[in-house]
C-alpha positions as CSV (number, residue, x, y, z in Angstrom):
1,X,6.0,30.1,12.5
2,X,7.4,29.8,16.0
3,X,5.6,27.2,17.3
4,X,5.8,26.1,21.1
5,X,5.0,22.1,22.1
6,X,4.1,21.5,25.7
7,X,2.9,19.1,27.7
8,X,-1.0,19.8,27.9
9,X,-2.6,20.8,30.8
10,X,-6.0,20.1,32.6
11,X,-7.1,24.0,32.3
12,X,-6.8,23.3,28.1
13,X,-9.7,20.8,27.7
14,X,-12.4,23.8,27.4
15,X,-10.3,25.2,24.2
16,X,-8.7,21.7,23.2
17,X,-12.2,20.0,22.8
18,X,-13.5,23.0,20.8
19,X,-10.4,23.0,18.4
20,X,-11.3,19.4,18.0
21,X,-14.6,19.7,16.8
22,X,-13.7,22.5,14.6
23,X,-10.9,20.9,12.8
24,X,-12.5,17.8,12.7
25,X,-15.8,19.1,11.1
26,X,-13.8,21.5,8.8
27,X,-12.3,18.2,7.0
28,X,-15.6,16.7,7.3
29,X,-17.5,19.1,5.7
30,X,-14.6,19.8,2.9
31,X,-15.2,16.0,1.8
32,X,-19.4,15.8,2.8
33,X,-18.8,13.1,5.3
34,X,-20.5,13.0,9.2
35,X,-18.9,14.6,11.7
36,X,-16.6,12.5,14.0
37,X,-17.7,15.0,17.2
38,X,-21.5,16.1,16.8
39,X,-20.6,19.1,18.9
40,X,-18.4,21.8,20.8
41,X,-19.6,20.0,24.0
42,X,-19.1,16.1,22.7
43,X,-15.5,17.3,21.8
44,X,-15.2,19.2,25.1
45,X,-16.0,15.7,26.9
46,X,-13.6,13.7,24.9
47,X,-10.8,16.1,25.5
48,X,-11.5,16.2,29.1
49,X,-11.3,12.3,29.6
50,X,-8.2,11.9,27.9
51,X,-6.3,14.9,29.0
52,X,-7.1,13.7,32.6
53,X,-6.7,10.2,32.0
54,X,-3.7,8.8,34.1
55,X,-1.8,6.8,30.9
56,X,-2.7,9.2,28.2
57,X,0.0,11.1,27.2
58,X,-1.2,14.8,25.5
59,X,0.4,17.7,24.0
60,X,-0.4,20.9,23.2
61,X,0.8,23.5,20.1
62,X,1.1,27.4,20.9
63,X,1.8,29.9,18.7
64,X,2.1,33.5,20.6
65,X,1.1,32.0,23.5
66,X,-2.1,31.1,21.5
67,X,-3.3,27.1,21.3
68,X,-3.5,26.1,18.2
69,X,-3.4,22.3,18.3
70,X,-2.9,19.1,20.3
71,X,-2.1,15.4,20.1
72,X,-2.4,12.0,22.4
73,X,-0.6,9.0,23.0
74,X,-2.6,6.2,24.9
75,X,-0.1,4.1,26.9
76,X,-2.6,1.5,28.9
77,X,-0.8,-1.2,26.8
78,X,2.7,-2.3,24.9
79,X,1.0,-0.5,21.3
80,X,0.6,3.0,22.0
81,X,-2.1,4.5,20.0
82,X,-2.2,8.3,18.7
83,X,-4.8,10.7,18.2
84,X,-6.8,12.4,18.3
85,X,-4.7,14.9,16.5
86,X,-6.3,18.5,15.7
87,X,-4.4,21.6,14.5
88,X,-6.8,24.9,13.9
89,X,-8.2,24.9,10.8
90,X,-6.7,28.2,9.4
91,X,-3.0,27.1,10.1
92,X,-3.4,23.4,9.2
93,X,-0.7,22.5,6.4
94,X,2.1,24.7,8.4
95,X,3.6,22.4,10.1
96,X,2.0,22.6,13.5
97,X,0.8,18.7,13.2
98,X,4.4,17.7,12.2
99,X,5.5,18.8,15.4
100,X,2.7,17.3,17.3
101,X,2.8,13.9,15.6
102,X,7.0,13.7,16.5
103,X,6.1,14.8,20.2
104,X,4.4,11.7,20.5
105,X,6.7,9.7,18.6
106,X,9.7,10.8,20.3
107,X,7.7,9.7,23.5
108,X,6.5,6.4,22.3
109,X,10.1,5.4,21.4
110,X,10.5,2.5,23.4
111,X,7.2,1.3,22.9
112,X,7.4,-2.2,20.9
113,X,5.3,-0.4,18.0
114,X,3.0,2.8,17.5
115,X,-0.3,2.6,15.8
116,X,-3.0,5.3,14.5
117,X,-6.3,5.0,12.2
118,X,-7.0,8.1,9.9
119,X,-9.8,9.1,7.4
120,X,-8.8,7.8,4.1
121,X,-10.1,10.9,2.1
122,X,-7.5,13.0,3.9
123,X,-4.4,13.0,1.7
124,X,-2.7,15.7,4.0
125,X,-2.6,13.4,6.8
126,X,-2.1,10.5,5.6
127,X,0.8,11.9,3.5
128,X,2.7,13.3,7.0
129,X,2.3,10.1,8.5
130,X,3.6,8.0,5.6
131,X,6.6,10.7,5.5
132,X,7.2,10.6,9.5
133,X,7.4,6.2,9.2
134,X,4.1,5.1,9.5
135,X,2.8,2.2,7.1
136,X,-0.5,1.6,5.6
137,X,-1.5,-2.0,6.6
138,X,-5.3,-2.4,6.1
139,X,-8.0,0.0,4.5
140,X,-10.8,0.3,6.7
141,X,-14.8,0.8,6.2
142,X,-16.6,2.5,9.0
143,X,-19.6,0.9,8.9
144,X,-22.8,1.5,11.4
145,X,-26.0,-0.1,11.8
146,X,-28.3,-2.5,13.9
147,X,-27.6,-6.1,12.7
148,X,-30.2,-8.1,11.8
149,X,-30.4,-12.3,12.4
150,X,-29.7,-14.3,15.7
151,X,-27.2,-15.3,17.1
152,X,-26.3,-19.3,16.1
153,X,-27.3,-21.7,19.2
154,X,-24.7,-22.5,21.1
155,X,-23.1,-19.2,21.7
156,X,-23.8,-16.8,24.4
157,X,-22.9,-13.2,24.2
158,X,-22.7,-11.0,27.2
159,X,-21.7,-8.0,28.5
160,X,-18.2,-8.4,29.6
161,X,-17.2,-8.0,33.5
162,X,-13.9,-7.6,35.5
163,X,-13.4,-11.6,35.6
164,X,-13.5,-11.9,31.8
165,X,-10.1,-10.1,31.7
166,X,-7.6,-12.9,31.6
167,X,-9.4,-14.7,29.4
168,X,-9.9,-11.9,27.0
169,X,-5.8,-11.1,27.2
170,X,-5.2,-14.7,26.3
171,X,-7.8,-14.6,23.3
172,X,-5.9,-11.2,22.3
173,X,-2.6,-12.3,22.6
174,X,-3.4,-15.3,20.3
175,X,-4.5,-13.0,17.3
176,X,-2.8,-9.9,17.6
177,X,0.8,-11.4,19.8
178,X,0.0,-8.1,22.1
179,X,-2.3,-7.5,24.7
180,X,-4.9,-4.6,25.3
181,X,-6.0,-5.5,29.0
182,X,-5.8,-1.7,29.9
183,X,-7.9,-0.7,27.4
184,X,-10.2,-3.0,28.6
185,X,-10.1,-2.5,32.2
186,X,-11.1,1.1,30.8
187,X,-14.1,-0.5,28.9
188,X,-15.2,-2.4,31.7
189,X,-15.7,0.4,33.8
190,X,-17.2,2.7,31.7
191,X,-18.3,1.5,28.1
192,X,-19.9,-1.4,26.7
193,X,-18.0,-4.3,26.1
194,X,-19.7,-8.0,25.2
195,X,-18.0,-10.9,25.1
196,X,-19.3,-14.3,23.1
197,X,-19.0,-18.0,24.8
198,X,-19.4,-21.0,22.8
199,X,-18.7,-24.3,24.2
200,X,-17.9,-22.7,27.6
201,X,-15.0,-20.5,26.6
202,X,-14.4,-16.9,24.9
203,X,-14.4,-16.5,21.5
204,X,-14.6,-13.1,20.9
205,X,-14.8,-9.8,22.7
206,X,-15.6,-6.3,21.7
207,X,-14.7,-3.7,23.9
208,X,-17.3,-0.7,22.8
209,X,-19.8,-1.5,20.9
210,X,-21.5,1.7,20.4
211,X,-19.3,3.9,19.9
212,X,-16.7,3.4,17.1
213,X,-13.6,5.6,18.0
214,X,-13.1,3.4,21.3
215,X,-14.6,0.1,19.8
216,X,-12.1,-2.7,18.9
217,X,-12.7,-6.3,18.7
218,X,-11.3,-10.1,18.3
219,X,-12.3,-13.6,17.7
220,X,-11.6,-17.0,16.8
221,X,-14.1,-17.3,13.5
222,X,-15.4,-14.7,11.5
223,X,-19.1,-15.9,12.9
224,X,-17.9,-15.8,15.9
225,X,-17.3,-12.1,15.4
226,X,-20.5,-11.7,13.4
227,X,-22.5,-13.6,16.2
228,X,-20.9,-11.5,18.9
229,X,-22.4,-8.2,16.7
230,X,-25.6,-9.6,16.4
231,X,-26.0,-10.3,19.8
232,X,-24.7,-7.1,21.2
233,X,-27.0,-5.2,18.6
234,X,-30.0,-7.3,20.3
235,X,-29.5,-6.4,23.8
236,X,-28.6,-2.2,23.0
237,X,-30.8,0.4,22.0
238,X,-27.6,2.3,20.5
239,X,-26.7,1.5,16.6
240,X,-23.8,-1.4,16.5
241,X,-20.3,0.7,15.1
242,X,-16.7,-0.9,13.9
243,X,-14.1,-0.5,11.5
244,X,-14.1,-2.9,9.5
245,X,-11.0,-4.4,7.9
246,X,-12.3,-4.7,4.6
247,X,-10.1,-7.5,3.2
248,X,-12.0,-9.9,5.9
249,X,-14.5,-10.3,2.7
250,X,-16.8,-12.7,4.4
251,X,-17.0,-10.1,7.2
252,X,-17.9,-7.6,5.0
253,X,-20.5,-9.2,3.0
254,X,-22.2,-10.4,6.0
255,X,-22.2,-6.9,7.4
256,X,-23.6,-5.2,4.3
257,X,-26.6,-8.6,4.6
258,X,-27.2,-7.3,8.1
259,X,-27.9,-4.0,7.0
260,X,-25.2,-2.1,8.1
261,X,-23.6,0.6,6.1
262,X,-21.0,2.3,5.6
263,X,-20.0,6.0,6.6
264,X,-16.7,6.8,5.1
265,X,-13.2,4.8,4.5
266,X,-10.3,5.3,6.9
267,X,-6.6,3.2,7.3
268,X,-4.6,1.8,9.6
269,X,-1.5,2.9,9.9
270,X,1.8,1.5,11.6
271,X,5.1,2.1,13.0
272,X,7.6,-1.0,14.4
273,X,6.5,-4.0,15.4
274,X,3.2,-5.5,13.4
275,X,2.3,-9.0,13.2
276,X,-1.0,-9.8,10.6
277,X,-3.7,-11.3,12.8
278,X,-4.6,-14.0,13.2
279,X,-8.5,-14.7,13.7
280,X,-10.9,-12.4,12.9
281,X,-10.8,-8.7,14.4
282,X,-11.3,-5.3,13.6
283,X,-9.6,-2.2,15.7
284,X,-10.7,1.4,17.3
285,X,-8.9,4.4,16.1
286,X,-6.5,3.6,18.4
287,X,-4.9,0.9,16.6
């Protein structure tokens, strides 16, 4: 198959959303799990914010002048983090998302390390990416819900503002070695990011809480992460989502207590530099 890789172009988000939600709800529906974009339009959206975001790198796949696929590289921050990747459903295993996922690679290369989260139940992908470098470091639960308790006195949670940035970078820094203050600037302006205070300084931050693809989050404690959830859940009308690193047990149990649940596994995946954190945290789909 002669296959063509190009850099994408504003004029493709119409067709690049609508492959998304079509390849994405093809796998979906092959394994009975919820669909990642509810519709044409919600993938339409997506594709249009990242195709015209100024440090989000996108490719596109033609085949006879047809597209048949694209892929993204988010580069706010030292990590990059791929995806979404979609290739049309009736040409997926032909190569096409090889091609897309080295694209990015080859473009990432000086980057410190890549990162990407995929749906645990697909053994295509995560196959390609285990044979392109990538390394499985945590299996992940995507779990949804609308936490129940309080929040502990003596911790405040917030909705995070502009001059929370430093001190988020700092917390960050201190569990992960690498900063995601891009990212955030991003969530600031247009998502919902909370931040928790105890004994007048951050101990945790979550950058989306909503809305799990763009949601990642860190803290000193495992309560501190658990009281920042709470006490986002209490001030949203929106269901609280995360990926959930499920080896962080007592983060787990106390989600399942809370009454979330989960929707379907998924893993993170690595390639270069990766240091195990150090707090508690959880990651969007970015890395």
């Amino acid at each position: 198959m002669n296959t063509v890789i190009r850099e994408i172009s504003t004029t493709d988000a119409g067709i690049a959303g609508h492959l998304a939600y079509e390849a994405f709800k093809s796998s979906a529906d092959a394994h009975r799990f919820p669909l990642d974009f509810p519709s044409p339009e919600a993938g339409q959206e997506f594709a249009g914010l990242w195709i015209n975001h100024p440090s989000i790198y996108g490719v596109a796949a033609e085949v006879a002048g047809r597209f048949v696929g694209s892929n993204f590289l988010t580069e706010q921050d030292p990590i990059r983090g791929v995806g979404p990747i979609t290739v049309a459903p009736a040409i997926q295993a032909s190569g096409i998302g090889r091609k897309l996922m080295e694209a990015v690679i080859e473009r990432g290369k000086g980057a410190p390390g890549i990162r990407l989260v995929q749906d645990a139940f697909n053994t295509i992908s995560m196959s390609l990416y285990a044979s392109l470098g990538f390394e499985a470091r945590e299996p992940l639960a995507l779990m949804s819900g609308r936490p129940a308790g309080t929040v502990p006195e003596g911790i405040t949670v917030r909705r995070m503002t502009d001059s929370d940035l430093a001190e988020a970078e700092a917390l960050c820094v201190r569990v992960h070695r690498f900063p995601r203050t891009g990212e955030l600037k991003d969530a600031v302006r247009g998502l919902q990011p909370f931040v928790a205070i105890r004994g007048g300084r951050m101990v945790g931050y979550a950058s989306s809480v909503p809305m799990w693809q763009l949601n990642h989050g860190v803290a000193e404690t495992e309560g501190d992460l658990c009281a920042l959830l709470t006490g986002a859940g209490q001030q949203l009308n929106d269901p609280v989502s995360f990926l959930l690193p499920v080896r962080q047990a007592g983060l787990h149990r106390w989600a399942l207590r809370s009454g979330f649940r989960m929707v379907k596994p998924m893993t993170l995946m690595t390639m270069g530099e990766y240091c195990e954190p150090r707090g508690a945290w959880f990651p969007s789909v970015l890395y």
